[in-house]
N, C-alpha and C positions, 0 to 999 in steps of 0.2 A: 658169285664170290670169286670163280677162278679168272672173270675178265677183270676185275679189278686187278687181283693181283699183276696179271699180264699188262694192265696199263700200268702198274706202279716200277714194275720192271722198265719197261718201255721209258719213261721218264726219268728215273735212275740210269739208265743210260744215256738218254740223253743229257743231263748234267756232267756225269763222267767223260762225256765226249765233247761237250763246252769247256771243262776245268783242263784237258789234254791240250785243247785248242787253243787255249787263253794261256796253257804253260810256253806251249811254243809259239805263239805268239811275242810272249812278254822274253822270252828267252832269247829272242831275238833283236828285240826293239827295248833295248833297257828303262823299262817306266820309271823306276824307283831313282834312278839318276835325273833321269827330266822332272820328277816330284822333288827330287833334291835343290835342282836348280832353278828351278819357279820359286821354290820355297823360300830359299836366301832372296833369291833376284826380289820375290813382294813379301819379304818381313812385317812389315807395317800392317798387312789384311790377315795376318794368322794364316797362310794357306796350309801350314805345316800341321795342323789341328783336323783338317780337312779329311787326312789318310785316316787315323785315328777312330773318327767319329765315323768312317765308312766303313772301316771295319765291324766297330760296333752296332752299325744297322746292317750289316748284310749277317752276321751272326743273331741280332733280334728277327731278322727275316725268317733265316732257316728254323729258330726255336717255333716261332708262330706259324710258320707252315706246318712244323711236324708234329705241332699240337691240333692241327685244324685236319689234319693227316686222320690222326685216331680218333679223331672224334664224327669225324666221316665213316671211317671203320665202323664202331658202334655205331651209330645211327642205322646204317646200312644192315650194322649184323639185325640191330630190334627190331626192323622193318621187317626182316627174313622172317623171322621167329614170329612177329604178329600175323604173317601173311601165310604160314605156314598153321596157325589154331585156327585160322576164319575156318567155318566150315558154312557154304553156301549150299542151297538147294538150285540146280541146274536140272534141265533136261525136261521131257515129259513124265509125269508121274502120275500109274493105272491108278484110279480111282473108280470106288463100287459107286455106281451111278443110285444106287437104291441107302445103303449102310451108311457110305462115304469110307468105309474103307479101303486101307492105300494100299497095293503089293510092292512090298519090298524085291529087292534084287536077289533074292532068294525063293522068293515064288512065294512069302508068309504073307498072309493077311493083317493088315496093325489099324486099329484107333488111328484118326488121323493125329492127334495130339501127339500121342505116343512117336509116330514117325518124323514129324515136324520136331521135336524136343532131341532127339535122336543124331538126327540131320542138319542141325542149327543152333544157334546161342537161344530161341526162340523159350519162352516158357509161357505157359498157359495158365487164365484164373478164370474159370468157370463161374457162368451167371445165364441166368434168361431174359429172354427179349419177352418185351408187353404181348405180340403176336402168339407166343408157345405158350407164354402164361394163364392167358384167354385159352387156349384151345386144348392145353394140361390138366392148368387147376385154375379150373372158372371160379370156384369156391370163394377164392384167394384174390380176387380181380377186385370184390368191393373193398 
């Protein structure tokens, strides 16, 4: 979050130091006199409509930029926050080769279920397979 910030800075500057440039620029080189004089000189093509309607797009510029601004922001922050509940299972994880149970990072023994639920968005619905059926409750097989 705090590089964004630093590039939105970085940018904001930089436009403040285009509109500085473009003051003395223009403060120099009188545009608005040579818009005047184009203007008269081709009456017949509207150029004097020209100023007007560029005003009005570089004003719809800046609103749609600084709508696309925050909505950038959000986005960014929901991603944080989604990326920030994942909870992944990483790493080697002890497992009783005989039980299957898992030792937590506390040295406790758990259910693997239990630790996988624990550890992850992960949930568990218990059932048997035809192999444990047979070898559990043969009874139950016809």
């Amino acid at each position: 979050m705090k590089t964004n910030i630093n590039k939105t800075t970085i940018e904001l500057s930089t436009i403040a130091l285009i509109l500085i440039l473009s003051f003395l620029l223009f403060s120099n080189f009188d545009a608005l006199e040579k818009i005047v004089e184009i203007s008269t000189k081709y009456e017949e093509f509207e150029v004097d409509e020209i100023v007007s309607t560029l005003i009005v797009l570089a004003f719809c510029l800046v609103w749609f930029s600084f709508r696309r601004w925050r909505e950038t922001l959000k986005s960014n922050k929901e991603l944080h926050d989604a990326l920030c509940t994942i909870k992944t299972l990483e790493g080697i994880i002890p497992i009783c080769m005989h039980c299957k149970e898992i030792r937590d990072d506390k040295g406790s023994w758990n259910r693997l279920e239990k630790y996988i639920c624990e550890h992850s968005e992960a949930q568990f619905s218990h059932s048997i397979c035809e192999k444990c059926l047979k070898e559990h409750y043969p009874e139950e097989v016809d």
